[in-house]
C-alpha positions as CSV (number, residue, x, y, z in Angstrom):
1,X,69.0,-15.3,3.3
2,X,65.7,-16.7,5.8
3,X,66.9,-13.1,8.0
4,X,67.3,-10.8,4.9
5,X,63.9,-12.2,3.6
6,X,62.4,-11.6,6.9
7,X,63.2,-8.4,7.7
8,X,62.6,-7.1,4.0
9,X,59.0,-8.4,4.9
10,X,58.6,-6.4,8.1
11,X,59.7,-3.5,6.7
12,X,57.1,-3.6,4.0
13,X,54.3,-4.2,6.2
14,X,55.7,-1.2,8.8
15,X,55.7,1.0,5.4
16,X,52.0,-0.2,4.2
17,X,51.0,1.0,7.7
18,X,52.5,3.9,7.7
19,X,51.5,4.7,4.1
20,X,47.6,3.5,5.3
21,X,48.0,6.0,8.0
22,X,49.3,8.7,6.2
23,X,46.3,8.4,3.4
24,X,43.8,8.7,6.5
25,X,44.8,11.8,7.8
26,X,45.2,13.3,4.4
27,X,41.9,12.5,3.9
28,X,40.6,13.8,7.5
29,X,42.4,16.9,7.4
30,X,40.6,17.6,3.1
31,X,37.5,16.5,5.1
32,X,37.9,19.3,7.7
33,X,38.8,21.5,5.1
34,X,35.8,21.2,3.2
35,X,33.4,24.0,3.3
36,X,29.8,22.8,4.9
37,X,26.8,23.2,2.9
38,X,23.4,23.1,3.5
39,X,22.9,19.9,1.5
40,X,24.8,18.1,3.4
41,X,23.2,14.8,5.2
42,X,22.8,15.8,9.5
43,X,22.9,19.7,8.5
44,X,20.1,19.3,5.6
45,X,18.0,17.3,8.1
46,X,18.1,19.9,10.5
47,X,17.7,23.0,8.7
48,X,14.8,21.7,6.9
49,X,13.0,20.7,10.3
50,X,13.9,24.3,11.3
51,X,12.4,25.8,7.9
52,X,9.3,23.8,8.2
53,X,8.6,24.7,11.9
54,X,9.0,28.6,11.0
55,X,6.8,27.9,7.8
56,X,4.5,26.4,9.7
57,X,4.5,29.2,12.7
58,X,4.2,31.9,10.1
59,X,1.2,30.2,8.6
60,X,-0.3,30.2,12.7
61,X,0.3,33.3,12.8
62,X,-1.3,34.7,9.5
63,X,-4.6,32.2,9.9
64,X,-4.8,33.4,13.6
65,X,-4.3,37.0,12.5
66,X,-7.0,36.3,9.6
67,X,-9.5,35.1,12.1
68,X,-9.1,37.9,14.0
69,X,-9.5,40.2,11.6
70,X,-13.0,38.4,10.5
71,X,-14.3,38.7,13.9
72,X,-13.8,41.8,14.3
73,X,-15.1,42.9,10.4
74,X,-18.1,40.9,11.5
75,X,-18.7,43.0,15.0
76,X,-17.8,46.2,13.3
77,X,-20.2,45.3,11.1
78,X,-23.2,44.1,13.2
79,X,-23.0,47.2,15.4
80,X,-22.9,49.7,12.2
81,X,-26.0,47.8,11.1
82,X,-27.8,48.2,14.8
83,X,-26.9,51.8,15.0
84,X,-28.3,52.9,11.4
85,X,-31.4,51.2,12.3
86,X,-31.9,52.9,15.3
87,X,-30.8,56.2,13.8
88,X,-34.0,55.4,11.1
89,X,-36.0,54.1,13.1
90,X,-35.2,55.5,17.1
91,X,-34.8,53.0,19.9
92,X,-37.2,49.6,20.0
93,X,-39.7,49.9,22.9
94,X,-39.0,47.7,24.7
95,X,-40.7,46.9,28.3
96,X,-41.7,43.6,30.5
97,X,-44.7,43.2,28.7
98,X,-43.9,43.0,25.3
99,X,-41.1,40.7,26.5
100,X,-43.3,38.3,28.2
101,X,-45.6,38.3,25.3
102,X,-43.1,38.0,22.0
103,X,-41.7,34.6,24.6
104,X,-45.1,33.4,24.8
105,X,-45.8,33.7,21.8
106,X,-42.7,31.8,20.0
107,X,-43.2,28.9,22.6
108,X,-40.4,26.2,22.7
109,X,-38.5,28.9,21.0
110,X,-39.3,31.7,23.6
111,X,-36.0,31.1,25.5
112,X,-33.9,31.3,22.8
113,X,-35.7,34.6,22.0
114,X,-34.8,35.3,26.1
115,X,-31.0,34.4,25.9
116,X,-30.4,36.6,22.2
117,X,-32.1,38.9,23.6
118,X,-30.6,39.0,27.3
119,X,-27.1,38.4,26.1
120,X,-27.1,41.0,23.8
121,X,-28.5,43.3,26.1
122,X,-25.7,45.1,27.6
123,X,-23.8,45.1,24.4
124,X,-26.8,47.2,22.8
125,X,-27.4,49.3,25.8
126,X,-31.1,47.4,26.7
127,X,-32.5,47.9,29.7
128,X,-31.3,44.2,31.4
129,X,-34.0,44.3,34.4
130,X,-36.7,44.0,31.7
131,X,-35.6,40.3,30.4
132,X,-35.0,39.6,34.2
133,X,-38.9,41.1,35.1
134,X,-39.5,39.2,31.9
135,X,-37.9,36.1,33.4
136,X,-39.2,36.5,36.2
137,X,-43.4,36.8,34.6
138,X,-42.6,33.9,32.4
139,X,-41.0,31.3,34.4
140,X,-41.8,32.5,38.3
141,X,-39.3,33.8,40.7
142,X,-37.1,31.0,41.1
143,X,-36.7,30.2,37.7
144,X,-36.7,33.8,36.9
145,X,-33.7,34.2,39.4
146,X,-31.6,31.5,37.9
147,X,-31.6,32.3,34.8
148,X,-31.1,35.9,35.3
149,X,-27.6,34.6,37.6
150,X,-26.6,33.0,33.8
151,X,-27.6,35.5,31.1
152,X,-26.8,38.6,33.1
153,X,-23.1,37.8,33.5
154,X,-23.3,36.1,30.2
155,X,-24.3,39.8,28.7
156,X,-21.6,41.4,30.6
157,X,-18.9,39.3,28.8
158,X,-20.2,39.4,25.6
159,X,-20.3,43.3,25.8
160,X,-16.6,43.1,27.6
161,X,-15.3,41.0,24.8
162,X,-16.5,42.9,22.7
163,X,-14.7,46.4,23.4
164,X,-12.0,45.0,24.6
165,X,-11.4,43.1,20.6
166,X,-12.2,46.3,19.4
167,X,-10.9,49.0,21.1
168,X,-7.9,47.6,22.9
169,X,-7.0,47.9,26.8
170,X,-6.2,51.4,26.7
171,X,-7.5,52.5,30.5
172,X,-10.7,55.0,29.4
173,X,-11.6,58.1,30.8
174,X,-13.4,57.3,34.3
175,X,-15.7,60.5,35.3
176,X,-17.0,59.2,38.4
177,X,-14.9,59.7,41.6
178,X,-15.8,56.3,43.7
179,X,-15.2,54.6,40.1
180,X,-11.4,56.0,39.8
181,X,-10.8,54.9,43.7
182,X,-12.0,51.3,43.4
183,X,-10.1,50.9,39.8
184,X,-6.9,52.0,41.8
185,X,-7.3,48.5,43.5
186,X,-7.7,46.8,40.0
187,X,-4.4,45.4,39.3
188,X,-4.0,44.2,43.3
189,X,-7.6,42.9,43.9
190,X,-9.1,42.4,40.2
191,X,-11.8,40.0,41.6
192,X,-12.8,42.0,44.4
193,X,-12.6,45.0,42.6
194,X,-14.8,44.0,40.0
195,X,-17.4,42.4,42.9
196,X,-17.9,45.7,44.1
197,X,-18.0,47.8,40.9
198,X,-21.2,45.3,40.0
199,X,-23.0,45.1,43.7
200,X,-22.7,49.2,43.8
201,X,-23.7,49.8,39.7
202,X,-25.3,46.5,39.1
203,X,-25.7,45.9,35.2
204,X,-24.6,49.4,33.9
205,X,-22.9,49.2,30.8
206,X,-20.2,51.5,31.8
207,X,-18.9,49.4,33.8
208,X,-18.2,47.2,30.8
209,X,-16.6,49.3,28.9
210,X,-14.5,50.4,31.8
211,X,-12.9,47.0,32.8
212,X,-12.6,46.2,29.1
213,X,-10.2,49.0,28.2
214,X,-8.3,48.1,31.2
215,X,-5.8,45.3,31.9
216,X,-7.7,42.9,33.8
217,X,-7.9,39.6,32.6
218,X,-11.1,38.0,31.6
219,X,-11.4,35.6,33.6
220,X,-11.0,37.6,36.4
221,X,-13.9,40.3,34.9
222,X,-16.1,36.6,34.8
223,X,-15.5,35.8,38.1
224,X,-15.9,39.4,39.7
225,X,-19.3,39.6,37.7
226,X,-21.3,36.4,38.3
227,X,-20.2,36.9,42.4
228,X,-21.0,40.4,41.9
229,X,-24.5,40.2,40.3
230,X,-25.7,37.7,42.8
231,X,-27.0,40.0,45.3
232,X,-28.5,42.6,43.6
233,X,-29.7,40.5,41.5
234,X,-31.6,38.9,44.2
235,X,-32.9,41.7,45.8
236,X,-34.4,42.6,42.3
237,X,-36.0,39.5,41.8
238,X,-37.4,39.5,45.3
239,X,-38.9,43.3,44.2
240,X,-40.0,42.5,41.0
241,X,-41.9,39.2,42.0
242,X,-43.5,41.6,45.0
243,X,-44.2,44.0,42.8
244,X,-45.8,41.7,40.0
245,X,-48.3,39.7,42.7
246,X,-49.4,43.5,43.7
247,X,-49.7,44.7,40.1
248,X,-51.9,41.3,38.6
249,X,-49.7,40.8,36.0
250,X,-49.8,37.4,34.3
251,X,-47.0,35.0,34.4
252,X,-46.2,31.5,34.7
253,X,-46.0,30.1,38.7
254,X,-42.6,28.6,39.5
């Protein structure tokens, strides 16, 4: 009886195992049957971080594009506004003298008068060797000259920038022979390239507009112009502070 008891036991416990293990993979295999949905805990988790990291990389995109847009409205703009005036009214006469005088006259506020003025100079097609002769009468030569070494490449990128946001970098239409030759080295040499456009045409607008609708970068047009400018720029100031001493025009001693 003990031995029948006994092995009735075991073989209840061998069939609650097997039954236990039968129930498990029924319930693993329903599992793996079960279609995954998005609601679902690790998946949900995921594909929300996903959707909120292109949400938030579409709203970049459309704030950045926004921006831009404003900027160049704003440009647009301010150039339409300078042109009708001059159409009214012709082109301001501007010279040394009336420079010298209009920074004289505003006092502590005369060099912000000189760095609006010089930096929107090339932009606006102004004659830039009048606010450096104007530098030059109110400050002396040497402050003359080192101020002229940071607004005149300061101009030049403000007028790059400029046409490059608003007319692109499609290469323009270069007339001038030497010009076309020493753009062939752009992409190769950018720096160098842009060193001798400056030493050879100093602060000619062109030249601007040139390298802007090209595909140099920007910092390389920054570079190339402040190394550029340094040399003629120097020779100028040496002329123009000649040429004021021998003329008696009144300015400020350095």
């Amino acid at each position: 009886t003990t031995t029948t008891t006994t092995t009735s036991s075991v073989q209840r416990h061998h069939h609650h195992q097997n039954t236990t293990k039968n129930n498990n993979a029924k319930k693993k295999e329903m599992m793996m049957m079960m279609p995954v949905s998005a609601d679902d805990g690790p998946i949900q988790g995921g594909g929300t971080t996903k959707k909120k990291a292109a949400s938030s990389s579409k709203r970049s995109a459309v704030r950045s594009t926004l921006i831009q847009l404003t900027c160049v409205a704003l440009v647009v703009s301010t150039i339409t506004l300078i042109v009708n005036a001059i159409a009214h009214h012709g082109i301001p006469d501007i010279d040394p003298g009336k420079v010298h005088k209009a920074i004289k006259k505003a006092g502590y506020l005369g060099i912000v008068i000189y760095v609006i003025g010089f930096g929107l100079a090339e932009l606006l097609h102004l004659p830039g060797l009048v606010f450096v002769t104007a530098g030059v009468m109110c400050w002396g030569h040497l402050n003359g000259w080192m101020l002229a070494l940071v607004m005149a490449p300061l101009s030049c990128t403000i007028s790059f920038l400029v046409v490059r946001r608003v007319g692109g970098q499609a290469l323009a239409d270069v007339q001038f022979a030497i010009v076309k030759r020493m753009m062939s080295h752009l992409d190769d040499r950018p720096v160098l390239t842009v060193v001798g456009l400056r030493t050879l045409f100093f602060l000619a607008p062109a030249i601007n507009y040139i390298l802007a609708l090209s595909t140099i970068r920007a910092r390389d047009f920054i570079a190339g112009t402040a190394l550029g400018l340094v040399l003629p720029l120097t020779v100028a100031v040496y002329f123009i502070d000649n040429l004021i001493n021998y003329m008696g025009w009144g300015r400020e001693r350095a």
